[in-house]
LUMNUFI-817300 format. One record per residue: residue number from 0; residue in three letters; chain; x, y negated, z of N, C-alpha, C in turn. Coordinates in steps of 0.05 Angstrom, whole numbers, always signed. Each point is the difference from the previous one (the first is absolute). Layout:
<sites>
+-----+--------+--------+--------+--------+--------+--------+--------+--------+--------+--------+--------+
: num : residu : chaine :    n_u :    n_v :    n_w :   ca_u :   ca_v :   ca_w :    c_u :    c_v :    c_w :
+-----+--------+--------+--------+--------+--------+--------+--------+--------+--------+--------+--------+
: NUM :    ALA :      A :      X :      Y :      Z :      X :      Y :      Z :      X :      Y :      Z :
...
+-----+--------+--------+--------+--------+--------+--------+--------+--------+--------+--------+--------+
</sites>
This chain:
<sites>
+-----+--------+--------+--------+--------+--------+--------+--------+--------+--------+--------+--------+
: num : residu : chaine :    n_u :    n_v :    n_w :   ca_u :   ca_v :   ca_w :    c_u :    c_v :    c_w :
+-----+--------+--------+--------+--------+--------+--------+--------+--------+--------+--------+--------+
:   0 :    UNK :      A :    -84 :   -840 :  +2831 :     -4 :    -28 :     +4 :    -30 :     -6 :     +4 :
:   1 :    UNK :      A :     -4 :    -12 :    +18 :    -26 :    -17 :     +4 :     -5 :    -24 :     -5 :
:   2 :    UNK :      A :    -29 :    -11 :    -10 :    -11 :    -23 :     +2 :    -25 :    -13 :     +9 :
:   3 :    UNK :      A :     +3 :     -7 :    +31 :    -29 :    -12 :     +9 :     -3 :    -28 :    -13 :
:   4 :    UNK :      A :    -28 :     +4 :    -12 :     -7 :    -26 :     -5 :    -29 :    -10 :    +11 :
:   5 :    UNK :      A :     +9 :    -31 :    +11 :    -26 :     -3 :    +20 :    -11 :    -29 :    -17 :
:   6 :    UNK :      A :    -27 :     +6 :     +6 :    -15 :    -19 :    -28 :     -4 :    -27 :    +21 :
:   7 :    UNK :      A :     +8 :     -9 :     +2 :    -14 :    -25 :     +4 :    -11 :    -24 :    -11 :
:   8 :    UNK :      A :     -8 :     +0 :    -26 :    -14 :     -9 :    -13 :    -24 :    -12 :     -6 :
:   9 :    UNK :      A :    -11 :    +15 :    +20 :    -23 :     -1 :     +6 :    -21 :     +8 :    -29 :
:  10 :    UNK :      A :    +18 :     +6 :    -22 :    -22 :    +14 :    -19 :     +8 :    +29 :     -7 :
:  11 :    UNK :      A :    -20 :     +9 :    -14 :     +0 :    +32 :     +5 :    +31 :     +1 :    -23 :
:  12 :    UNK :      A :    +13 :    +23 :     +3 :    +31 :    +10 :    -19 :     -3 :    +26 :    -13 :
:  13 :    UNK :      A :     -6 :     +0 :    -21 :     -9 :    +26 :    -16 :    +38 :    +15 :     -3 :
:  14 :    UNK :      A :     -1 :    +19 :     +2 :    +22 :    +16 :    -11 :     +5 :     +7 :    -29 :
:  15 :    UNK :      A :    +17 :     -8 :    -13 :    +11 :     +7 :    -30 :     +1 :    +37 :    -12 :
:  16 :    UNK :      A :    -12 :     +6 :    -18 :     -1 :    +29 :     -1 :    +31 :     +3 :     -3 :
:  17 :    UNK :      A :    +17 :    -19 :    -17 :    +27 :    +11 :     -3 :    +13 :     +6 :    +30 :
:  18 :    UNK :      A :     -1 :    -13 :    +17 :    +13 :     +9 :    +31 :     +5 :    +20 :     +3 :
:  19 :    UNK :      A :    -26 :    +23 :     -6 :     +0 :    +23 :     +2 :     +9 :    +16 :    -19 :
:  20 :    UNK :      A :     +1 :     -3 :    -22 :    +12 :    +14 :    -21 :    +36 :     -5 :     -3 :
:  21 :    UNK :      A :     +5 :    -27 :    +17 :    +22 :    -10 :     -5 :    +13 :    +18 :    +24 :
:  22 :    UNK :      A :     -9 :     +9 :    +24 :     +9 :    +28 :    +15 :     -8 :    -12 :    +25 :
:  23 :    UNK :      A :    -14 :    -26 :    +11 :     -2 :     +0 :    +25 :    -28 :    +18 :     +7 :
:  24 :    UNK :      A :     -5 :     +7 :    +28 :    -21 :    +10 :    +13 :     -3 :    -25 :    +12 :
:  25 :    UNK :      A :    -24 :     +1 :     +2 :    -18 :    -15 :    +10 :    -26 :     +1 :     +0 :
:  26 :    UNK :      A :    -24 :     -1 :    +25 :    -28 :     -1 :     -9 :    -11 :    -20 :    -19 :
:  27 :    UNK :      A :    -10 :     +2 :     -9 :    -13 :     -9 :    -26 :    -13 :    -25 :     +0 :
:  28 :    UNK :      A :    -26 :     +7 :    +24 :    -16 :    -27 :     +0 :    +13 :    -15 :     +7 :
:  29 :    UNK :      A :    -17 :    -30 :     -7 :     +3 :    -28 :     -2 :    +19 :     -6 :    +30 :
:  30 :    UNK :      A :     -2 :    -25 :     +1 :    +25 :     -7 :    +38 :    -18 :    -19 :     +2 :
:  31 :    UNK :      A :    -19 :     -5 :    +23 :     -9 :     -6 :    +11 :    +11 :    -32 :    +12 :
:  32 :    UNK :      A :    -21 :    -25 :     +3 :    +17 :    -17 :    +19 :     +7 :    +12 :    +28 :
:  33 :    UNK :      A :    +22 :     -1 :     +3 :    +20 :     +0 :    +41 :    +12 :    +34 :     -9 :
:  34 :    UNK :      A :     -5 :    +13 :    -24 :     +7 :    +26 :     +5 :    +16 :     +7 :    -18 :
:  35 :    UNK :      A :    +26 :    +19 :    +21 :    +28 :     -3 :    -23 :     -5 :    +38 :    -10 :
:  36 :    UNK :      A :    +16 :     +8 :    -16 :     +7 :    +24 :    -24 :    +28 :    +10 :     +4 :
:  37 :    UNK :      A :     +2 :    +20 :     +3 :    +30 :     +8 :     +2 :     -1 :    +10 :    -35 :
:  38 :    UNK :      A :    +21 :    -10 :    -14 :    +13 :    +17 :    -14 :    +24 :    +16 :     -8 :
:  39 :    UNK :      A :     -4 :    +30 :     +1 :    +28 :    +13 :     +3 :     +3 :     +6 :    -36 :
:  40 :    UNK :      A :    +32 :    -11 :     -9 :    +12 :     -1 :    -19 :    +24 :    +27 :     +9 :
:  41 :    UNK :      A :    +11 :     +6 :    -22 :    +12 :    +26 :     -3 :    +21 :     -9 :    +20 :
:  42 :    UNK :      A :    +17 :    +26 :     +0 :    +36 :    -15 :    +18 :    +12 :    -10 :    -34 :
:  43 :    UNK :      A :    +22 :    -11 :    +23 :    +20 :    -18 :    -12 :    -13 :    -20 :    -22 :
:  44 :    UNK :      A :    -24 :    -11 :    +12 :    -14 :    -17 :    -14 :     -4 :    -30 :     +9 :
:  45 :    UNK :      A :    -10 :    -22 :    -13 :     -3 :    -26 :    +23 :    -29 :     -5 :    -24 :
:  46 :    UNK :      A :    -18 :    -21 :    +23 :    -23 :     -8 :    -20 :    +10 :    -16 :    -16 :
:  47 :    UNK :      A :    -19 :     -7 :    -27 :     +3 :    -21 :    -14 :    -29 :    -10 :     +5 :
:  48 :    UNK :      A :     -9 :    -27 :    +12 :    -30 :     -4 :     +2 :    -16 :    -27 :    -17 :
:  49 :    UNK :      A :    -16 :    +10 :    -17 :    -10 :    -30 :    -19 :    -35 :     -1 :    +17 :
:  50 :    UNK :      A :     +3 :    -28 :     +2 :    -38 :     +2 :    +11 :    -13 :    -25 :    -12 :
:  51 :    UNK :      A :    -17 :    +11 :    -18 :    -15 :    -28 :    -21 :    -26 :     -2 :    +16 :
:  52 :    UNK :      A :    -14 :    -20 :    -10 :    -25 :     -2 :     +2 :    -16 :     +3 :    -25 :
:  53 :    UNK :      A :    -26 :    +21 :     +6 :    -11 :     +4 :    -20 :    -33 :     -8 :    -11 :
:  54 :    UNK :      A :    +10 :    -33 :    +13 :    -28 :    -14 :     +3 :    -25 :     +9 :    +20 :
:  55 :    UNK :      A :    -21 :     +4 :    -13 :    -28 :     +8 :    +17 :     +7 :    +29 :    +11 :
:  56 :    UNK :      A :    +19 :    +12 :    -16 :     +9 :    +26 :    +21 :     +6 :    +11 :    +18 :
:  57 :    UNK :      A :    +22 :    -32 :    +12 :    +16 :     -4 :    +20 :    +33 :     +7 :    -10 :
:  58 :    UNK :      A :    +15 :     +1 :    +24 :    +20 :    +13 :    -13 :    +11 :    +30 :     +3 :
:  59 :    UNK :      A :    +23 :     +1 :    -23 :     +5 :    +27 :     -8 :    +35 :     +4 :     +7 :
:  60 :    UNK :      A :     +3 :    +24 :    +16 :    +35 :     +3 :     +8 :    +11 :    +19 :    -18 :
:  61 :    UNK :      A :    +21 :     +2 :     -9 :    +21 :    +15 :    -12 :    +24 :    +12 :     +9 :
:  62 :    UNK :      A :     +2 :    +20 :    +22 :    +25 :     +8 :     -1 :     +9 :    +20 :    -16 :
:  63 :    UNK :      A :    +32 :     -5 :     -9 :     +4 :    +28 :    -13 :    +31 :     -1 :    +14 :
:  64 :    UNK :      A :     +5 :    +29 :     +2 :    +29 :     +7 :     +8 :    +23 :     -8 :    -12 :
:  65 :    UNK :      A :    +17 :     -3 :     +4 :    +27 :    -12 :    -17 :    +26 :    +17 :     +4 :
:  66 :    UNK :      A :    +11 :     +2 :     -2 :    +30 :    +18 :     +6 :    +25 :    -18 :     -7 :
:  67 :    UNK :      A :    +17 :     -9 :    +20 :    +22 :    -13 :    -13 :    +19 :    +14 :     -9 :
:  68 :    UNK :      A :     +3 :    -10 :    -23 :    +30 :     +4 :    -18 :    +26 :    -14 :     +2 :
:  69 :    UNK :      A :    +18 :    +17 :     +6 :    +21 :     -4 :    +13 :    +13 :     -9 :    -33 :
:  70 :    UNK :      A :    +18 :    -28 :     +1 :     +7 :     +5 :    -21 :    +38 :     +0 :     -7 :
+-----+--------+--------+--------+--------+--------+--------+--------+--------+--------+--------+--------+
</sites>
């Protein structure tokens, strides 16, 4: 599964260290205004995505993988 994400924000989007630990790939640095990020999440996965603002920092994205449970 993939996820492009394109900033339009116009403020800079820092990446969450958990993203990466949580299993997606993705390059690291910041997202740029007008410039989108692919992130590839494992198979049989869908994103889960949280995006705060972290004041004078700008803001910060969160994806982590999810797996549905069939119940």
């Amino acid at each position: 599964m993939q996820l492009i994400f394109f900033n339009d924000t116009r403020i800079l989007v820092r990446i969450h260290p958990a993203t990466m630990s949580h299993g997606c790939k993705v390059e690291k640095g910041p997202i740029k205004h007008l410039e989108q990020r692919l992130f590839e999440l494992p198979e049989d996965s869908f994103p889960w995505v949280k995006m705060w603002d972290d004041g004078e920092l700008g803001l910060t994205i969160l994806v982590s993988p999810m797996i549905e449970i069939e119940s």
